[in-house]
Steps between C-alpha positions, in 0.01 A plus 500: 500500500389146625401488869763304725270278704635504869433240814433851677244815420644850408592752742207688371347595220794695325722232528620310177672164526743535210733224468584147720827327483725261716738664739781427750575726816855541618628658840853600620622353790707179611419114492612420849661658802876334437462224760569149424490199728842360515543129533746404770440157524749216647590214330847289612586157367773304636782320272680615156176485289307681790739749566492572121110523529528717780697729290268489222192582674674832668587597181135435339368685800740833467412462118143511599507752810655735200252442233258572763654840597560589127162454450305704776794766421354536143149447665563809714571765190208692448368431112202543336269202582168402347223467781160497302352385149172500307236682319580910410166699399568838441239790491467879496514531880765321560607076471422225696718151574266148543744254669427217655516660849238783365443802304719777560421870345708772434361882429703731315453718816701295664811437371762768489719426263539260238773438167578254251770332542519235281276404185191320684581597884474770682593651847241690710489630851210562679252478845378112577298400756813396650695785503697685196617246242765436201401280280575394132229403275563241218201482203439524131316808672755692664551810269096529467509534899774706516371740185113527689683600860735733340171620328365589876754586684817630313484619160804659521686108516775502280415186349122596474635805273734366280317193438799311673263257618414357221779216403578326216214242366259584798298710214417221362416240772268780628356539124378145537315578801311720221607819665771594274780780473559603881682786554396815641483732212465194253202318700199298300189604520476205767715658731385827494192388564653336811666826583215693433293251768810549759510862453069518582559268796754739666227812419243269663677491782551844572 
C-alpha cells in the first residue's frame, strides 16, 4: 500500500496512515437566538406628496421589521450547520481533521457510537475536549472510518454485518484509491492488511 505522507508523525510505531481526503464537519444546533433589531424610526413630511411619503416609509419599515423577524425566526430552528473544513487523514488508531484553526484527532476509543447515514457522511458521538459531542462527518472517507471504528468497538453493528455500509458506486471510488473491494467478508488483500494492523494495535495495547 503507498504510504500517505502526513504534516504530522504517527501515533507510534503501529500506526498506518491509510487514506487522506477533503472533509466538511456539520453540528446541530441553531443560527441565532430569534432576536432581531426592529427599526422604529420617524419620518413625517408635511403636504399631499409628504403625507403620501410618510405613508410609504411606515409601510417599507413594517415590511422590513417583518422580514427581519421572519428571518431570525428561521435563524432560531435548530439545523444541521457546517462549522469546520479541510484535510481528513485516516489511520488505524483512529482519524485526524487539519483545519485551518488546527489539527484535531479522534481515537476510536473515543467515540461511542457512530452510523452511516447517508452515502459519504456519517454521524458519530463521542468525548471532545469540550465536553460530549454530535457531530456529522462529510468525506469520500466516511464508510472507511466508520468500517475501521466498527472494527474496534462494535462488531456486532448492523451495518458492519450485513455489509449495509457499503453503498452503491463507493466500491469503486475506493478501488481507485488501489484498495479495492471493501466489505467485511469481501475485503482486498489491502484492507485486510489494514485490519490485520488495527487488530495488532488493539493487542499492543493490552
Amino acid at each position: 500500500m503507498p504510504e500517505v505522507l502526513t504534516p504530522f508523525p504517527p501515533a507510534d510505531s503501529s500506526e498506518r496512515i491509510v487514506v487522506q481526503g477533503a472533509f466538511t464537519l456539520h453540528d446541530f444546533g441553531a443560527m441565532g437566538d430569534g432576536s432581531y433589531v426592529h427599526n422604529n424610526g420617524f419620518f413625517f413630511a408635511s403636504g399631499g406628496t409628504g403625507l403620501a411619503l410618510t405613508a410609504g416609509m411606515a409601510a417599507g419599515r413594517a415590511l422590513g421589521n417583518g422580514s427581519r423577524r421572519s428571518a431570525a425566526q428561521a435563524a432560531a430552528v435548530a439545523r444541521w450547520k457546517q462549522i469546520d473544513q479541510g484535510a481528513l487523514f485516516v489511520s488505524t488508531h483512529g482519524f485526524r481533521m487539519q483545519t485551518q484553526r488546527g489539527m484535531y484527532s479522534w481515537w476510536w476509543d473515543a467515540i461511542g457510537s457512530m452510523q452511516l447515514v447517508a452515502p459519504g457522511t456519517v454521524q458519530f458521538s463521542g468525548d471532545s475536549a469540550n465536553g460530549h459531542v454530535t457531530w456529522i462527518l462529510g468525506s469520500e472517507w466516511a464508510e472507511l472510518v466508520f468500517t475501521f471504528w466498527a472494527r474496534v468497538r462494535h462488531r456486532r453493528h448492523p451495518q458492519f454485518l450485513n455489509g449495509g455500509w457499503v453503498p452503491p458506486g463507493w466500491a469503486q471510488r475506493y478501488g481507485a484509491s488501489g484498495m479495492s473491494a471493501p466489505g467485511q467478508h469481501t475485503a482486498s488483500s489491502q484492507l485486510r492488511g489494514v485490519y490485520a494492523a488495527i487488530d495488532g494495535s488493539r493487542s499492543d495495547s493490552r
